[in-house]
N, C-alpha and C positions, 0 to 999 in steps of 0.2 A: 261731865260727859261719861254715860256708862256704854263699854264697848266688850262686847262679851260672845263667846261663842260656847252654842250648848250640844249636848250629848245625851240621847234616851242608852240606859245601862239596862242591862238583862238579869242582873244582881249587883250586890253590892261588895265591894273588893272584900277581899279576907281581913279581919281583924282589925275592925274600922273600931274598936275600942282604946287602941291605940292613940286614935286620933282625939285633935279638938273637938268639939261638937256644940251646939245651939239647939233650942226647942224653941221654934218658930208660928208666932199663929198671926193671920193677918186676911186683909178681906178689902172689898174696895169698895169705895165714895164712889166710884165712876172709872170707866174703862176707856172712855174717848175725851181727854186725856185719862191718861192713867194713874188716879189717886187714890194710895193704898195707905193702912195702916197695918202698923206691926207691932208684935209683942216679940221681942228675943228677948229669950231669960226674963229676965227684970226689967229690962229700956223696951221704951215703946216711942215708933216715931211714924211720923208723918210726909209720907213718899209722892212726888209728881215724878212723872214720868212721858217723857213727849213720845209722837208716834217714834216706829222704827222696830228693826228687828237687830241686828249687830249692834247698831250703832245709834244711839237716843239718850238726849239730856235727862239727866237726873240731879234732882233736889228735895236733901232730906232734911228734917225740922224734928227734934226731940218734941215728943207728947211726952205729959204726964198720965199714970195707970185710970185716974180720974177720966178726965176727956177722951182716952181707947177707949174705954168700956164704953162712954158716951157713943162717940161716933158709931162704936162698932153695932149699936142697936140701928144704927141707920145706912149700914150696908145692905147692899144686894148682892144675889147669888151665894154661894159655897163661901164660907171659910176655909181658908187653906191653913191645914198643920202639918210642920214635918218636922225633921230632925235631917239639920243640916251640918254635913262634916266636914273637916278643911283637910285636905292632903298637899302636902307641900311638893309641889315639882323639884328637879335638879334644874331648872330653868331659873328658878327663882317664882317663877308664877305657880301660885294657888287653884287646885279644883276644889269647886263646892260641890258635894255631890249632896242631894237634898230626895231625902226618904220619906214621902207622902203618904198620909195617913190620913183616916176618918173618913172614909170613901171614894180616896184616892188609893187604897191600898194595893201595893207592888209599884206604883210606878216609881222610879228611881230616874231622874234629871243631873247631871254632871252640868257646871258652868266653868269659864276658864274666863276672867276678866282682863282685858291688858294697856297697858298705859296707853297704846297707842293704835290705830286703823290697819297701819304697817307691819307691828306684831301679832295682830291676830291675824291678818291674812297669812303671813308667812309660818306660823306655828303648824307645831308636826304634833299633832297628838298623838299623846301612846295609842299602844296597841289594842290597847281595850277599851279607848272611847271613838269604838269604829262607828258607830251608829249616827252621825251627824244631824239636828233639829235645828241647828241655828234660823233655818229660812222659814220651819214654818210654823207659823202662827198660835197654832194649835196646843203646842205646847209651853206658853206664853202663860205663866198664872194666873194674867186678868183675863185671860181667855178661859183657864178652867174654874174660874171662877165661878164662870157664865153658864157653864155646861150642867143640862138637866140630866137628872138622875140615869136615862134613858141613853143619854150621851155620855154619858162617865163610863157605864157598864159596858155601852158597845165601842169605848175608848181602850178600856182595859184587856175585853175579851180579847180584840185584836194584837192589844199588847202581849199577853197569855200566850197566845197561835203562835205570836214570831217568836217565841223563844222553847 
């Protein structure tokens, strides 16, 4: 079960070189359900993912580079690339902030994943992941997957204006 709450950022924190980081590409088989493939770094794997916005079963399957490259000729919509970075909380919980790229560029997604229904509701995010996306849709990858050119642009410009 993945249970996660996410956060649209206006940049990205100072001196994220510090941190871990991953180069992430992936694209999807289908979006109702939701079956993605991924390349991070070197592992590549193969993602279901049931409906849901917070809170939605997930099951993941090691691919080898072989059958990515395969599938990935038989995805639809955008490939998504980012550079995804871990920031470790004093909580103990991890944000993913994940830095979009190849015409997704500027948008910047925060995730905060937690063992439990009860910890994410009651979690106090810092002060600089004021921007809250958990509920909508939109900002869902196999949603921006989906998004034509037209849609991306006037995703972004919007993005641009609020900040």
């Amino acid at each position: 079960m993945e249970i996660e709450r996410k956060f649209l950022l206006k940049r990205l924190p100072q001196q994220m070189s510090h941190y871990e980081s991953a180069n992430l590409k992936q694209a999807y088989l289908c979006t109702d359900p939701v079956i993605r493939i991924r390349k991070k770094n070197n592992h590549y794997i193969l993602t279901y993912k049931s409906a849901g916005l917070m809170e939605r079963e997930e099951v993941e399957v090691p691919l080898n580079q072989t059958s990515f490259e395969h599938l990935l000729k038989k995805c639809d919509g955008n490939i998504i690339a980012k550079t995804r970075y871990y920031l470790p909380l004093e909580s103990g919980l991890t944000v993913e902030i994940d830095e979009f790229h190849d015409g997704f560029d500027g948008l910047i997604i925060a995730e905060v994943e937690f063992p439990d229904r009860e910890t994410a509701e009651h979690f106090v995010p810092p002060i600089w992941l004021n921007h809250e996306v958990t509920n909508d849709p939109k900002f869902q990858n196999s949603n921006l997957s989906m998004m034509s050119e037209n849609e991306r642009i006037t995703l972004l410009k919007k993005l641009y204006r609020a900040h």
